[in-house]
C-alpha positions in Angstrom: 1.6 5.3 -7.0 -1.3 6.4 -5.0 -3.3 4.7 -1.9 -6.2 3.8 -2.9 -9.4 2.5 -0.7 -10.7 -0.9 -0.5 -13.4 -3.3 0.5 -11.8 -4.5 3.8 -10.3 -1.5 4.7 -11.2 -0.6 8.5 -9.1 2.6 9.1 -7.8 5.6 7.6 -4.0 6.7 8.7 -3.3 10.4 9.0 0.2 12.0 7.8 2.4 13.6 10.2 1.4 16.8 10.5 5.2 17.7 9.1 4.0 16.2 5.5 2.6 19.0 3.4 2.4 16.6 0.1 1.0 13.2 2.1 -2.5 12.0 2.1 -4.4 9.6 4.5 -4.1 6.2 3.8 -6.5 3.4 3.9 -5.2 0.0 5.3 -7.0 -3.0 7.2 -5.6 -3.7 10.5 -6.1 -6.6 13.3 -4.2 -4.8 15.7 -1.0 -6.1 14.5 -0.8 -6.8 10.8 -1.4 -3.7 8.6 -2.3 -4.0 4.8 -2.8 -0.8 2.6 -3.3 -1.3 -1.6 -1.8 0.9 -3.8 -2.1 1.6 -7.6 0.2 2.4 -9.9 -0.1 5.1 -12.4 0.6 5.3 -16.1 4.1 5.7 -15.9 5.0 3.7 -12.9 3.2 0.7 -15.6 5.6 2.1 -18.0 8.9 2.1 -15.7 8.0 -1.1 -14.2 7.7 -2.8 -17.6 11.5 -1.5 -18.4 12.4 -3.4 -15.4 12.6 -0.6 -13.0 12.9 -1.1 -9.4 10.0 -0.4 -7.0 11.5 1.5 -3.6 9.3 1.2 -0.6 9.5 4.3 2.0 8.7 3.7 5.7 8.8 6.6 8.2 10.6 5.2 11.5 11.8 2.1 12.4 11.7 -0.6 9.9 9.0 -2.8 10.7 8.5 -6.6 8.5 7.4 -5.7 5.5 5.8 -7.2 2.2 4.9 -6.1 -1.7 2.5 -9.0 -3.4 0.0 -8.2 -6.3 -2.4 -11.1 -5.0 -5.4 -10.0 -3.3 -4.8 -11.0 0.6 -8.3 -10.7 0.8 -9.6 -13.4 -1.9 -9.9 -17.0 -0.4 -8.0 -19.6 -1.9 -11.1 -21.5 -3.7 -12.1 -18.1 -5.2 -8.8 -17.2 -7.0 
């Protein structure tokens, strides 16, 4: 899966300077709550679709976190 940009997306988050094979990531961010989008590739589709798990990496502490496939940024009405 890649990071991939978005409408709403206010800032771009650098790498460590340690990660040769990372790239910036676009999220949206009050201050607080950050929200990135992330698409999956052919065969992620096809290993999800055998029932694979999906593993979620965070560098440091482990902060709250959440995977949804809704769009965060639709309103209610419109979805």
């Amino acid at each position: 899966m890649r990071p991939t940009n978005f409408p709403e997306s206010n800032v771009n988050m650098q790498p460590p300077a340690s990660m040769d094979d990372c790239t910036p990531m676009p999220v949206y961010t009050d201050g607080t709550l950050f929200v990135s989008r992330w698409m999956p590739n052919r065969e992620d589709l096809d290993a999800l679709s055998r029932g694979e798990p999906l593993w979620l990496f965070v560098w440091g502490a482990q902060p709250p976190v959440a995977l949804e496939t809704e769009n965060p940024f639709t309103k209610p009405q419109e979805r």
